[in-house]
N, C-alpha and C positions, 0 to 999 in steps of 0.2 A: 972658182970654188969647185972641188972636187965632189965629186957623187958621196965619198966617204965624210967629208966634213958637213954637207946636207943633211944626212943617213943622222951623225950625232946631234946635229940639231933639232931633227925631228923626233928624236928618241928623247932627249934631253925635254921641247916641248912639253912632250907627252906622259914624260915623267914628273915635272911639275904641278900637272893638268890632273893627274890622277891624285895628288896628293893634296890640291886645293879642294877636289871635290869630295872628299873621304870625310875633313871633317863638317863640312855643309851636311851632307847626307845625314850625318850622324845629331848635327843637329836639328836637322827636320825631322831623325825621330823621335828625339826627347820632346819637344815641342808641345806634342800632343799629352806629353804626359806630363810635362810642369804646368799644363793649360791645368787637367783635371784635377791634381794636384793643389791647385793653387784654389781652385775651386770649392773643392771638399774641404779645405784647410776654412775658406772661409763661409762653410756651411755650418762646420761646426762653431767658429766663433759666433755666428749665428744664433745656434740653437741655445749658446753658454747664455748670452744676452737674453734669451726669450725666459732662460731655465732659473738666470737669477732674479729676473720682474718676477716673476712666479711665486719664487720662494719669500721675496720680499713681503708679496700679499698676504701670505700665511704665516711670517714671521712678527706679525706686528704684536705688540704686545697690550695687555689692559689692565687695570689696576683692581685689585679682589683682596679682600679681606681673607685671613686665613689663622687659623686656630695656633697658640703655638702650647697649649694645655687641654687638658680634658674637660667640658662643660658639664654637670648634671642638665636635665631637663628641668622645666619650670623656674628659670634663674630672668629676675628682672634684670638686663642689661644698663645700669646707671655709668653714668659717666667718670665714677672714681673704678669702676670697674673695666670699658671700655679703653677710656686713657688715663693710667697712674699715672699719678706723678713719680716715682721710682720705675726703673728701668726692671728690677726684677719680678714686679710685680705683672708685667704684661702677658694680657691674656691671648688678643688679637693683633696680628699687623697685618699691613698691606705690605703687598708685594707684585708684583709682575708678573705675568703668565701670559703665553702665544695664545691667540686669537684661536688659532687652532682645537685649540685643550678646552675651551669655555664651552659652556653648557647655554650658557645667558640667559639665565638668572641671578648669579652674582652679586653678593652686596658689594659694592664697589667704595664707597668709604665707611670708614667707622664713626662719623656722626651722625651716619644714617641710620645707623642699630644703637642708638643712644636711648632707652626709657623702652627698649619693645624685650618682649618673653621669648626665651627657647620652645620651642615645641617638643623638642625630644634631647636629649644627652647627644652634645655635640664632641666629637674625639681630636685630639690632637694632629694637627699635621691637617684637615679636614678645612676646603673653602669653604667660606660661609655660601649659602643662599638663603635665598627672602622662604621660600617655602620653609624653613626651617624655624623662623620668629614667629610671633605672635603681631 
C-alpha cells in the first residue's frame, strides 16, 4: 500500500470521526436542557394539581334561602306563605351559594322559617339569616 492510499485512509478516518462526534456533542448539550425543561414542565403540572384541590375547597357549595320579593317587617312566616302551592306566588327559594360567599348564619331551609316573624323589611334578591326572624 502506498503512503498516498494510507494518507486517504487516515483522512477518510478522521473525517467520519469528526462527524460522529458533532452530533454526540450536540447532544450532550441539550441534555441539560430537556433535564430542566422536563422539570419545570412538571413543577408546574404540580402546582395545577395543588391550585385545583384549592379551589375545590372554596368551591364547595351550601344551600340558603333567598328572597325572590320584597318582605315588609313584622310578617308572620306561615307556611301558605313560605311554600305556595302556585308557582307564582313564591316568596323564598333555596338555592346554592360558594362556601366562600356565606357569612354562616344562613337560614339553610324554608321549613326552618315556618311560624317565626321578620325583624325588619326584608328586600328582594337578599339571603335570609336567622338574625333577621323573630
Amino acid at each position: 500500500m502506498s503512503d498516498q492510499t494510507v494518507q486517504n485512509i487516515e483522512q477518510g478516518a478522521a473525517a467520519v470521526k469528526a462527524k460522529t462526534y458533532k452530533p454526540f456533542a450536540l447532544y450532550m448539550l441539550l441534555l441539560p436542557f430537556m433535564a430542566s425543561s422536563g422539570f419545570l414542565a412538571g413543577k408546574e403540572i404540580a402546582q395545577g394539581e395543588y391550585n385545583s384541590q384549592k379551589m375545590e375547597k372554596i368551591s364547595k357549595q351550601v344551600r340558603v334561602v333567598k328572597l325572590k320579593v320584597d318582605v315588609p317587617p313584622a310578617v308572620v312566616l306561615t307556611e301558605a306563605i313560605v311554600m305556595p302551592a302556585q308557582k307564582a306566588d313564591v316568596v323564598f327559594e333555596e338555592v346554592d351559594i360558594f362556601v366562600n360567599r356565606a357569612i354562616g348564619d344562613e337560614v339553610t331551609s324554608l321549613k326552618s322559617i315556618v311560624g317565626r316573624k321578620t325583624k325588619y323589611g326584608l328586600n328582594k334578591g337578599q339571603v335570609l339569616v336567622q338574625r333577621d326572624l323573630e
